[in-house]
Structures are given as structure tokens and as C-alpha cells.
C-alpha positions, 0 to 999 in steps of 0.5 A: 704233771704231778705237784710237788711237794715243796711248801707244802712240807711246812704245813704238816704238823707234829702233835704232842699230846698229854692225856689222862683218861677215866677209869671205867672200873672205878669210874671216880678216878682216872687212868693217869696222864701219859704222853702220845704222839700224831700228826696234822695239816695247817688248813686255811678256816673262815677264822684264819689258819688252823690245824686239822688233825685226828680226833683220838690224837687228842682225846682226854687231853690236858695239854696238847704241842704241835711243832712245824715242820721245819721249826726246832720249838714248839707251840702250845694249842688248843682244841677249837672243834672236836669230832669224834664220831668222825675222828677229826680235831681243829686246833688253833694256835694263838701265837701267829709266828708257828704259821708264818711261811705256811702254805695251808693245804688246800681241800681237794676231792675225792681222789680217783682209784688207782691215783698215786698219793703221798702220806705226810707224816711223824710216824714211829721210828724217828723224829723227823717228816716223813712221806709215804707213797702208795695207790688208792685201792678203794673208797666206800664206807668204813668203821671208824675205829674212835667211834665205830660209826661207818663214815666214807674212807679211802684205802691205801697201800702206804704204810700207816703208822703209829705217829702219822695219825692226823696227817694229810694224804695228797694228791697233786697238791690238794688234801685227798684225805686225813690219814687215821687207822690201818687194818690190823689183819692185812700188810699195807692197808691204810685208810684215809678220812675221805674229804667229804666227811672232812667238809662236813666236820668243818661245817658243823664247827663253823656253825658255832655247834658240833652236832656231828652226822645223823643216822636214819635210826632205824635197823635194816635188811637186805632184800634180795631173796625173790620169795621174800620181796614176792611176799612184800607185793614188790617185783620177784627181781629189782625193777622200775626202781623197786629194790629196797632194804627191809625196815626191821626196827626203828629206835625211840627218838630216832630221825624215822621214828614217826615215819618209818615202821618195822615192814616198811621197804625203804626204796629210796633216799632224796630222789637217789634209789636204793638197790636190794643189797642196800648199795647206792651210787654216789659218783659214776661207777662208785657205790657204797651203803646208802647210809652215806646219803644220811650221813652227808647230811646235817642234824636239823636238815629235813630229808626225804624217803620213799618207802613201800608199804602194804602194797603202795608207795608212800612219800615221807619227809622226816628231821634229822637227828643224831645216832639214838643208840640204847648203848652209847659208843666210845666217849670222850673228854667226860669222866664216866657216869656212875651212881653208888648206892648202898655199896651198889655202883651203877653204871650205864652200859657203854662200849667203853664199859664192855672194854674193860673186858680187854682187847678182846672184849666182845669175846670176854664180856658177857653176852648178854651185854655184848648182845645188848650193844649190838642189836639193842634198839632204844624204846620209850620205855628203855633209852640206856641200858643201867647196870649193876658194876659191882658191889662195893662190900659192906655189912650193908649188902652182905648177901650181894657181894658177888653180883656183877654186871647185871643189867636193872629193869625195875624200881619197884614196879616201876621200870627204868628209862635210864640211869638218871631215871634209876636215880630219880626213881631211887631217891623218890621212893618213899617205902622203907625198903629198896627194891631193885630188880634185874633183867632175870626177875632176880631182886636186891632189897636194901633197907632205906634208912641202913643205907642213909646210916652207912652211906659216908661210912662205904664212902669213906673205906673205898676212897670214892670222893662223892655217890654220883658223878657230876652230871647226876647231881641233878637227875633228870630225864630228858625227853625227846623233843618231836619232830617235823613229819610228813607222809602222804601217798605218792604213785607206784 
């Protein structure tokens, strides 16, 4: 016999957050503070009662209020951990009245397909609780719309409204899941974060440090095609547990970085084997990518992988690390990062940088940019993408006025790892003229010391406070640091 709802009624939360997002055409400045709402669970932590919402109900944010259920005032909160990779937020509220009478939701499992669960929540339309049913329909990976990474989701039939983002779907009295986006292209199709990715989260913030999931950093196929798996040395059809997905690119940086090749088949990930369509099993009957078992670890833990290459079946063990994307996805809670130099504003290509394009950027902006963001792969010679925003017109750089998003190569001779690398490398060279060339061959030469005269003047007439964002105040290029590898022959 199904719960009730009962006190649990008291534990969903309203979030009132103010937010002031940064500008991404004119990365100085900021969009101005506007007003959202969303919802939350009251969750029991090793620290006490806090509350569990999502992450984009809160980002940018300078103040955030959460009113209960029940309670006509509201609390002021605070941010205690932030997950925007898997749109998830923990908020603590300091005044120990807003949780008396509470009963914190407890985290259950995986619900089951067909389970009938309930949407708590303040969507849009009114002021007060509501509560939605619907059946779960699916549970596999999803792209999470705050980051655009693909983390486990459960799909829904309730509606799932502006306003119930961050409340909790339950299931016999125990979180299934954090409501958080609806398909656009479909009525009735809601998704939920699954429990397992909200464990992880909790997890990480209880370690003190958000590290948020690693990747395999590294580009795969499926390997299907009989002739194509024939060609490889493995069985024509997948057997004895050679199915496999091809390995067609590994990033600089990344967690396969020093295991993995291009032309590897990666059969299987901890023991578990990987089908030719890249499929795996996680629980009797469901199935999704096998980038789940990737994701379900954490950053720092060691991982092991079988892989076929050349004919034999090798053993390699390598160290997690973070997503080593050459275009960084949505950020948040950081102003942007910019460079201006002779009127010329550099930027780092970034998908918050494509959106200024509009809704519809990825048919908008230019595809070189687009392509970039999409199949790009990060090389110790490349680790971002710099590129030329726009100029800023001035005596100084007449002859460029028009350029706009090119994406920069060289300094000189010398290429660029990364904007402040671009930097480094712009304030170090001591010949007295600029060179700078773009992705086409195409070159901008500025004459070093007309820049350094015209410098405050440029400054001055477009309103720009300083030439560098703050992190760029001191340049630096990291390097990544090597990991702990293993790899040695194992049976076929």
C-alpha cells in the first residue's frame, strides 16, 4: 500500500532566487539582477537538515529565500554545494526555526518503470504547493540541459513546470528523483534527476571539495558493422564477450590519455562488457551507454578497462580526472574571460559565448565555432580555443574593423595553448611589432608601442573598467599533472 504524503508536505520548499548573469558580448559587465523562481526538498546531511534543489535555480545568484511549506515568512540561504554539471544545489539555512516540524525526505532508489510517482512542487500559475502524478516511462541517460553533460534521468509523464525545478518526485515516501527540465518537442515528458547521480553529488560535498564526474576523455564509435569488426581481428558478430566501441580520439589531459589510442576497442569497463551499439547493463533488464559506469565514479578514483588492440587483449588501469573539454560548456557564478589588446577583445570559446547567437545558436553561429564545440578534442598543443570577439575601433586598428569571431593560432611563430597562454605570449614578446594570426593563415600586425600609447584612451571611450578579466591578471598555463597508469597483456 502506497505512503502518503502527509509531512512530507512540509519538507518541499519554494526558492526565490535574485541573479545577475554576465554579459558574454561585453564580458566587463553584467546582464543585471532579475528575480526566479524554483522548488526544493528538505534532505537529512552529516551536517544537519539542508535543502536539496537545482542547480540553475540558483546560478549567478546574490540572494537567494526559500519559504516552507506551510510557513507564511521567508528564510534567507545560502549556497553550501553547487553542481552544475549535474544541475544540483545544497542550501543551508542558518535559523534553525525554518526546519522545525520537518520531516527530511529520505533518498530512496531507483524507482521501477511503470511506478506511479508524485511531483511536489510551485510551478507557475499560482502561489501555492502543488502535486502532480504521473508513471515512469524510462530511465537511461540524458543531456542535462545546465551543462549539456549526459548523466542518468528518469522520464515522467507529469507535468513539469517553470516553478517545479528542484522539487522532489516521490515514491512511496522515499526521493525517486529531483525534478529538473521537460522535452520541449513532446506534451507530458518530464524528467528527474536520478538518485544515483544525487548521491554522487552529496558525496562529493561531503568530501569538503566539489569535483564533480569524470569522463573517459577520449571519442568513440559503435562497432557494429560485421566487415568493420572482421578488419579489427575481433569475431564478425559479438561473442565471448568481444563487442566493443572504437576508440577514434583521446584528449590531452584526459582520464585515457596514456592508456588509450585511436584504434583501440574498449571491451570492457571494471569487469562489466560493453556491447557493439556502446550499451551496457546496470541493473537486470536496464540498459543504457556505458559512459554511466564512468560517471558513477569520482575524480581520483582509479578505473579499470579492457581494451583490444592489434589483435590482443590488453589490461589497463588509469586515474579519473574531470571532463578535458577544448570547448568549455556553460559556466556559472564566474564573470567571463576576456583579454583587450589594441581594441582587440579576445575571448575563449565557450558555449555560453556561441549563445549570443540566440535560441537557436548552433544554426546561427558560425560553424567553424560550432564544429569546434562539437568534435573538438583537446591537444598539448591546443587546450581552449582563443578567439577574436570583436574590435573595438580606434585609429589604432583601422584596417580590422570588421573582423569578428576568428579563432587565433599563432603569436608569431609561436602557437597558442590557451588564452592565458595568448597572453603570456603577447606580453613577452619583445619585437616591435604584434603579429597575430588566425585559424585561415589570415595575420593582424599592431605596432607595440602605439598600442601601449593608446591603451587608456580605448579604455576610456568604450567604458571597459580593465584589459583582462581578474583571472588573467596573473597568466598562467597550467600543466596537467600525469597520472597513475598501468597496462599490461592479459588473455584473449
Amino acid at each position: 500500500m502506497r505512503r502518503e504524503l502527509g509531512p512530507l508536505l512540509r519538507s518541499v520548499v519554494k526558492v526565490t532566487t535574485v541573479s545577475d548573469a554576465p554579459d558574454y558580448d561585453q564580458p566587463w559587465q553584467s546582464q543585471g539582477p532579475t528575480s526566479s523562481c524554483g522548488s526544493g526538498a528538505i534532505i537529512e546531511t552529516r551536517r544537519g537538515p539542508r535543502i536539496l534543489t537545482n542547480a540553475h535555480c540558483v546560478a549567478n545568484h546574490v540572494f537567494i529565500e526559500v519559504r516552507r511549506f506551510g510557513l507564511a515568512r521567508s528564510y534567507e540561504a545560502e549556497v553550501e554545494g553547487l553542481g552544475h554539471e549535474c544541475d544540483l544545489a545544497l542550501l543551508r539555512v542558518d535559523d534553525p526555526s525554518f526546519f522545525e516540524g520537518t520531516t527530511p525526505i529520505v533518498i530512496g532508489d531507483l524507482p521501477s518503470l511503470s511506478d506511479r510517482v508524485r511531483v511536489c512542487g510551485y510551478p507557475i500559475g499560482g502561489e501555492r504547493l502543488s502535486v502532480a502524478e504521473g508513471i515512469v516511462s524510462r530511465i537511461d541517460l540524458v543531456s542535462y540541459e545546465q551543462s549539456n553533460r549526459k548523466l542518468l534521468a528518469v522520464q515522467i509523464d507529469a507535468a513539469i513546470n517553470s516553478g517545479n525545478s528542484g522539487g522532489p518526485v516521490i515514491d512511496d515516501g522515499a526521493l525517486v528523483g529531483i525534478a529538473f527540465q521537460a522535452l520541449d518537442d513532446a506534451d507530458g515528458v518530464g524528467y528527474a534527476i536520478a538518485t544515483p547521480v544525487v548521491r554522487h553529488f552529496l558525496e562529493d560535498v561531503d568530501n569538503g571539495v566539489y569535483e564533480g564526474f569524470p569522463s573517459l576523455g577520449a571519442a568513440t564509435q559503435k562497432l557494429e558493422g560485421p566487415a568493420h569488426r572482421r578488419s579489427l581481428g575481433l569475431p564478425a558478430t559479438v561473442e565471448h564477450g568481444l563487442g566493443g566501441v572504437l576508440v577514434t580520439g583521446v584528449a590531452h589531459g584526459g582520464s585515457g590519455e596514456e592508456i588509450l589510442r585511436p584504434g583501440d576497442v574498449l571491451l570492457a569497463i571494471d569487469g562489466v562488457d560493453i556491447g557493439a551499439d556502446g550499451v551496457v547493463e546496470i541493473e537486470s533488464g536496464l540498459t543504457t551507454d556505458f559512459s554511466y559506469l564512468v560517471s558513477q565514479r569520482h575524480v581520483g578514483d582509479t578505473l579499470s578497462v579492457e581494451i583490444w588492440r592489434a589483435g590482443q587483449r590488453l589490461h589497463g588501469v588509469m586515474e579519473l580526472r574531470p571532463p578535458p573539454y577544448l570547448v568549455a560548456e556553460d559556466r556559472y557564478d564566474m564573470r567571463p574571460s576576456y583579454y583587450l589588446y589594441g581594441g582587440l577583445l579576445f575571448v575563449p570559446l565557450t558555449r555560453d559565448y556561441l549563445k549570443t547567437w540566440g535560441e537557436s545558436w548552433w544554426h546561427n553561429a558560425p560553424h567553424r565555432l560550432v564544429d569546434l564545440y562539437e568534435r573538438g578534442l583537446r591537444t598539448s598543443e591546443r587546450q581552449e580555443v582563443v578567439v577574436l570577439q570583436k574590435v573595438l575601433a580606434d585609429r589604432l586598428n583601422v584596417g580590422y574593423h570588421d573582423l569578428e569571431s576568428a579563432v587565433m593560432t599563432h603569436v608569431g611563430d609561436r602557437p597558442i595553448r590557451s588564452l592565458s597562454d595568448f597572453v603570456r605570449l603577447v606580453e613577452t614578446d619583445t619585437t616591435p611589432f604584434v603579429r597575430l594570426r588566425d585559424m585561415d593563415g589570415a595575420e593582424i600586425v599592431l605596432d607595440r608601442a602605439e598600442v601601449e600609447a593608446r591603451h587608456d584612451v580605448i579604455l576610456r571611450k568604450f567604458g571597459v573598467p580593465r584589459d583582462r578579466s581578474l583571472d588573467l591578471v596573473r597568466a598562467k598555463t597550467l600543466e596537467p599533472r600525469p597520472p597513475a597508469i598501468e597496462l599490461r597483456a592479459t588473455s584473449a
